[in-house]
C-alpha positions in Angstrom: 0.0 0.0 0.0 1.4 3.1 -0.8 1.3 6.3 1.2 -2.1 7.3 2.6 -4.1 9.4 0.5 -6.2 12.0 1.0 -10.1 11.2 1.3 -12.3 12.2 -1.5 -14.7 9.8 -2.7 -15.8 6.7 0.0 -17.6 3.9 -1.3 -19.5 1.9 1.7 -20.2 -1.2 0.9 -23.0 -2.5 3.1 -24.5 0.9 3.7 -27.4 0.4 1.4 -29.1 -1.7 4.0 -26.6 -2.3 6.5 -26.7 -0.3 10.2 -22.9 0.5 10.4 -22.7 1.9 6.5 -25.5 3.8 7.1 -24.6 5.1 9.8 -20.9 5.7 8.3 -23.3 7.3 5.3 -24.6 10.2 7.6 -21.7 10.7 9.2 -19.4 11.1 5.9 -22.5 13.3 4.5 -21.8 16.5 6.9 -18.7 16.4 5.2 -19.2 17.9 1.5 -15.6 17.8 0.1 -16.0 13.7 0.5 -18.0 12.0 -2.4 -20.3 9.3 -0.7 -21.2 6.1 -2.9 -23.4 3.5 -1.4 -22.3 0.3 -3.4 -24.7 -1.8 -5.5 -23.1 -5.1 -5.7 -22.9 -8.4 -3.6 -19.7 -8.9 -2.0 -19.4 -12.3 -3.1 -20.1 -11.2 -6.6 -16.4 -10.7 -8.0 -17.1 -9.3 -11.0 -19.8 -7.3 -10.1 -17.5 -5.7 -7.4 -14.7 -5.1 -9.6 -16.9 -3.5 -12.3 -18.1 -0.9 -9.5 -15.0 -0.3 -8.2 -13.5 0.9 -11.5 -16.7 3.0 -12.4 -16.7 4.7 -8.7 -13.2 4.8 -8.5 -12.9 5.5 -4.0 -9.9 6.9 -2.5 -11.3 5.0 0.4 -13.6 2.1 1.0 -15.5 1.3 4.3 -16.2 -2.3 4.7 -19.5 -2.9 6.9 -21.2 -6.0 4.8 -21.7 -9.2 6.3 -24.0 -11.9 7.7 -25.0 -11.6 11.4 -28.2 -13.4 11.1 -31.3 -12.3 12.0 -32.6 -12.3 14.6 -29.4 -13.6 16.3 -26.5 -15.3 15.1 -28.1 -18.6 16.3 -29.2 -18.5 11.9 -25.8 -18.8 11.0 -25.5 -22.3 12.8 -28.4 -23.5 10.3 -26.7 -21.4 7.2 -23.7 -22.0 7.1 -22.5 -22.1 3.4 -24.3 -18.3 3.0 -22.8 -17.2 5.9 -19.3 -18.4 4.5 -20.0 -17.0 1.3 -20.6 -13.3 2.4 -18.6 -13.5 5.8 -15.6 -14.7 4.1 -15.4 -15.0 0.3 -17.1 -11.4 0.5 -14.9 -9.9 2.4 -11.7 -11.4 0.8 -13.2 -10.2 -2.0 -13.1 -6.7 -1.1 -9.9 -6.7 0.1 -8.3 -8.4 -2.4 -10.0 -6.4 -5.1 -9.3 -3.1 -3.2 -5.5 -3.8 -2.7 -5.3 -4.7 -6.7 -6.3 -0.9 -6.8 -4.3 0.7 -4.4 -7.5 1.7 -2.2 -7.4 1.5 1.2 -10.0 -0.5 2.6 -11.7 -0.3 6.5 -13.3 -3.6 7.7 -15.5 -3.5 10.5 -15.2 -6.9 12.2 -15.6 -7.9 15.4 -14.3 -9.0 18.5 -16.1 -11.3 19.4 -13.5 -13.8 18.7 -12.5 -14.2 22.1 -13.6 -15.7 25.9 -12.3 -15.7 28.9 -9.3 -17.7 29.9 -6.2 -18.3 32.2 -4.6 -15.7 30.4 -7.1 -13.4 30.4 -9.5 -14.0 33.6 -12.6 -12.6 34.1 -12.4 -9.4 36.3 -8.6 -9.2 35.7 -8.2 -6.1 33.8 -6.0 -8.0 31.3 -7.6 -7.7 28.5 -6.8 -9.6 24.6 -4.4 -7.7 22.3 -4.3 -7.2 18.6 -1.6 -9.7 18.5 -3.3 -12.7 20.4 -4.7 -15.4 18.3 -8.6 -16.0 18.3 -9.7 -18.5 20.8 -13.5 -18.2 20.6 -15.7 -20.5 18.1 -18.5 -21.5 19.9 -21.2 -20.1 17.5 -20.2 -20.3 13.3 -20.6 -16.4 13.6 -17.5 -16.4 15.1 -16.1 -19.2 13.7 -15.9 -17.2 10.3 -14.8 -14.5 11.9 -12.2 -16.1 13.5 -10.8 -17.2 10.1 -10.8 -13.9 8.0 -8.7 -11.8 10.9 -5.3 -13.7 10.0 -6.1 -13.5 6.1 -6.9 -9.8 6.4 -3.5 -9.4 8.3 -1.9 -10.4 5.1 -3.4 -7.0 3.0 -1.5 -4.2 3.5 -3.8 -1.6 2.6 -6.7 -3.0 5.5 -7.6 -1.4 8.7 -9.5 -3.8 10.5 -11.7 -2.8 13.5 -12.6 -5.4 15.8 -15.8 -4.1 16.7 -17.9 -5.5 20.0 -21.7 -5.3 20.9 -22.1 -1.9 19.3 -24.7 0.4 21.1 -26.4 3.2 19.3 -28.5 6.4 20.8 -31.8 4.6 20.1 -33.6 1.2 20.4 -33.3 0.3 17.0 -33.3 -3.6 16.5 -29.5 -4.5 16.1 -28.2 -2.1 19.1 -27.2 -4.2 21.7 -28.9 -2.4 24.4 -32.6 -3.2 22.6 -30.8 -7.2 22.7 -31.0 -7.4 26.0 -33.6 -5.2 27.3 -36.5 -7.6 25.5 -34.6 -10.7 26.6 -36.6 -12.4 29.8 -33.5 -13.1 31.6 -29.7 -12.2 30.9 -26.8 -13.2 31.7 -24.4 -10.6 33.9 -20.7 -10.6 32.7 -18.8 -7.4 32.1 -17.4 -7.0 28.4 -15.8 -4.7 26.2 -18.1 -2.8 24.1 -18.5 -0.1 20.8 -20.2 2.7 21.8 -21.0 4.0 18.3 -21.7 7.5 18.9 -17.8 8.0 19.7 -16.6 5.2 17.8 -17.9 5.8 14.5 -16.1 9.3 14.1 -12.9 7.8 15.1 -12.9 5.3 12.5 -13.0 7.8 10.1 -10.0 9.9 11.5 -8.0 6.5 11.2 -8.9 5.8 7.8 -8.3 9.5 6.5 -4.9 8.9 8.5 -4.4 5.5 6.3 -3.8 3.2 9.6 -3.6 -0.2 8.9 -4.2 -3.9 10.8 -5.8 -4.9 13.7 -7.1 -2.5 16.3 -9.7 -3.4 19.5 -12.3 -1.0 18.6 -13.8 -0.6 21.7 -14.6 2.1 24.3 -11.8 1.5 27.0 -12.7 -0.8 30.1 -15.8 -3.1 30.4 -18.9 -3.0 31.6 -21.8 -5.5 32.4 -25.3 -5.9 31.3 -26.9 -5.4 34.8 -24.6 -2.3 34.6 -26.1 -1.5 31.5 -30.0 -2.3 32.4 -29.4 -0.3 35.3 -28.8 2.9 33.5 -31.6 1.7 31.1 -34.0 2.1 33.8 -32.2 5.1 35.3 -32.8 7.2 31.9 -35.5 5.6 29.7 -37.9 3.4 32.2 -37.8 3.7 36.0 -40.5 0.8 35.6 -38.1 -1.9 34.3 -37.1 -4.9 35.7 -34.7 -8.0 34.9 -34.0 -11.2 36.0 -30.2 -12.8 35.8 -29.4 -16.4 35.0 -25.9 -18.0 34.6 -24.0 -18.6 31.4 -25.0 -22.5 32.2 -28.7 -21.5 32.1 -28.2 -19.4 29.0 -26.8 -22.1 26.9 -29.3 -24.3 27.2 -32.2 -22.0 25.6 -29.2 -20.7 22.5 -28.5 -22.9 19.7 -24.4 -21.4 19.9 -22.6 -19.6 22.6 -21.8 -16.3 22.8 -18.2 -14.7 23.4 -17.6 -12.7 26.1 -14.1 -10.5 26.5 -12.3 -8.0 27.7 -9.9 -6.3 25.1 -6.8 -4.2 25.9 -7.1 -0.4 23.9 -3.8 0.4 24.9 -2.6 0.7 20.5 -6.1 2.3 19.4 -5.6 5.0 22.0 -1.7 5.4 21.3 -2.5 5.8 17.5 -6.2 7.6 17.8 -5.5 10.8 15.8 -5.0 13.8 17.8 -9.0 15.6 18.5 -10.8 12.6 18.8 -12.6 11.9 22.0 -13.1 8.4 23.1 -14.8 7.9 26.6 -14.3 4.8 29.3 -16.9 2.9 28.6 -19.3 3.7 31.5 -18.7 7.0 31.0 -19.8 6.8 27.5 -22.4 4.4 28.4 -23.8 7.0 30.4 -23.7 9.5 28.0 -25.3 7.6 25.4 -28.3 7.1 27.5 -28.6 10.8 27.7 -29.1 11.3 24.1 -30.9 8.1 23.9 -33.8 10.0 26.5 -34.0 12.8 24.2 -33.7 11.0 20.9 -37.1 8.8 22.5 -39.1 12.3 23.7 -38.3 13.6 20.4 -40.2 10.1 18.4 -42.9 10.7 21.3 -42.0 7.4 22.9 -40.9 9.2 26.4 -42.0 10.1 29.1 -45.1 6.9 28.5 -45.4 5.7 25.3 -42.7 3.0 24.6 -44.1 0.4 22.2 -45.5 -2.5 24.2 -42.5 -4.7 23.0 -40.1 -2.8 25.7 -42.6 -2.7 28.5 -42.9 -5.0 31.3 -45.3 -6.3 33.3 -45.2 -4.7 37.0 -43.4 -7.0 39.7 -46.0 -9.5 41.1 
């Protein structure tokens, strides 16, 4: 990869329908000196990627495609050759195709390629680094996942972002926060986590910079989902209530477990470029619920009229 170059057309691939391009799409949009294309083509189409790369012709390109199933990842256990085919092929695809080009290409992946071990003990503080080796594939989610991260480490020209349990300033299906609020019972183990209000900017910054690799792309520290509810009900619904089972229980009602990590930010921070402001996580937690309340007045669901799917039924 030659030296970085300046940002004047982005193509996002995966912003058409995709939550993280779209919201990358917005974001880019306040910007007007930066040319924003939302790509056409399938990933793991070839051709058809080639073709709009060489009509769009991106300085940059911001990978946020893939196959998390809906409503879980529990559908990727039961599709597992379309899960392969956009999770993988895909996203070779558009790294290969983008480093034929000399285009610098930002993944979004994910974290969530990692549990808890000897190592790296619950509660420790020690959390994974960009150069330890996956050791999470409980669920085929990750599993993929798990695979790409060395490959991508082979393209110069990639920035990947290993993205964890992203949380957005509303209740909008695929924020984590919405996950576990309409779940009967969760689990209660701190994790790292992408609070994308402060996240998504600083991606950006890094790909205008032209960093490359691996960085954890989380908000700094952990945080666990009682934490989490708590401030749910502190901001949005003093009326809420949750019940806790163990990771045991959980299993037994999910078809694939789920990861759960802490990861170290010690490079993102070094390298962050210089004005952008990344929050510990419960600080930025908090913060988020605090636009989140006015975000839900504003759509007329607060101060009493969330949608029946978030309320519960009063303690017996």
């Amino acid at each position: 990869m030659s030296e970085s170059k300046p940002m004047t057309s982005v193509l996002i691939v995966g912003g058409k329908t995709g939550w993280i391009g779209g919201l990358m799409a917005k974001l880019i949009e306040k910007e007007p000196e930066i040319k924003v294309t939302l790509a056409e083509s399938r990933i793991e189409n070839r051709e058809q990627l080639a073709k709009e790369l060489d009509e769009v012709k991106p300085s940059h390109v911001l990978m946020a495609a893939g196959i998390t199933g809906r409503p879980n990842i529990d559908w990727c256990e039961d599709h597992k050759p379309e899960t392969i085919r956009t999770n993988v092929i895909g996203t070779l695809n558009v790294a290969d195709l983008c480093l034929m080009r000399d285009i610098h290409v930002t993944v979004y992946a994910t974290g969530c390629i990692f549990k808890y071990d000897d190592a790296h003990p619950l509660g420790s503080g020690i959390g994974f680094t960009e150069e330890d080796a996956p050791n999470f594939d409980g669920s085929f989610y990750s599993e993929t996942k798990g695979y790409m991260e060395p490959m991508l480490k082979c393209y110069p020209n990639c920035l990947v972002l290993r993205v964890r349990m992203p949380v957005s300033d509303d209740l909008i299906h695929r924020n984590f926060v919405t996950k576990i609020v309409k779940y009967e019972r969760v689990v209660n183990i701190p994790n790292s986590m992408t609070i994308l209000h402060e996240m998504l900017p600083a991606s950006l910054a890094m790909a205008k910079k032209g960093l490359t690799g691996v960085y954890n792309f989380t908000n700094p520290g952990v945080i666990s989902h009682n934490e989490v509810l708590d401030l749910y009900t502190k901001y949005i619904d003093p009326t809420y209530h949750y019940t806790n089972f163990t990771e045991e229980e959980q299993n037994e009602v999910i078809k694939a477990p789920r990861s759960n990590n802490e990861l170290d930010t010690t490079k993102l921070m070094k390298d962050m470029p210089e004005g952008v402001v990344i929050n510990d996580i419960k600080t930025a937690y908090d913060l988020c619920f605090q636009r989140m309340k006015v975000n839900l007045t504003e759509m007329g669901w607060l101060p009493d009229n969330m949608p029946a799917e978030f309320v519960r039924a009063p303690k017996s």
